[in-house]
Phi, psi and omega in degrees: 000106181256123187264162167272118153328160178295328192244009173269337166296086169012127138287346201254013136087184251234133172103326193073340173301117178260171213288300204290277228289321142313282173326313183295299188314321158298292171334300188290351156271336171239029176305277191327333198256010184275349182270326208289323161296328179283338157302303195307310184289317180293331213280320174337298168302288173342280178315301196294326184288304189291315168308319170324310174263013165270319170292342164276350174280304204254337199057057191268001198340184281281043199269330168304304198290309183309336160263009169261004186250317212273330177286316187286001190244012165245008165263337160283327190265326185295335200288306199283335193263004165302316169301295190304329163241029141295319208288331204259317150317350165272353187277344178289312189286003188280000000 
């Protein structure tokens, strides 16, 4: 088994590309979609919380948080599918 000398070796790996510069370039494409559950989730929580205290202001039980949930999960669903077809309309015009 004949290994390539240290100074006979590619730094740039299968590609000319290195291992750091492909991870990133991989970050940077699914970067917009690493927020989307976590969004999803604040807007939920958020919205259902401001219902708690509308219902604890006005005495709605439990009609705030069931319209703060319901609100908060089509402001989570405007959100992804906003990312999503931002992200794949910007790969069309490129």
């Amino acid at each position: 088994m004949n290994l390539p000398r240290k100074s006979e070796r590619k730094a740039g790996g299968a590609g000319g590309k290195s291992t750091f510069q492909s991870l990133a370039n991989a970050y940077r494409e699914i970067g917009p979609y690493l927020n989307i559950g976590y969004f999803f989730i604040a807007a939920i929580g958020l919205l259902a919380f401001i219902g708690h205290l509308v219902d604890n202001h006005w005495g709605l039980h439990p009609r705030g948080v069931v319209v703060g949930a319901i609100l908060g999960v089509i402001v989570g669903f405007y959100n992804f599918i906003k990312t999503v077809a931002g992200s794949s309309g910007s790969k069309r015009r490129s």
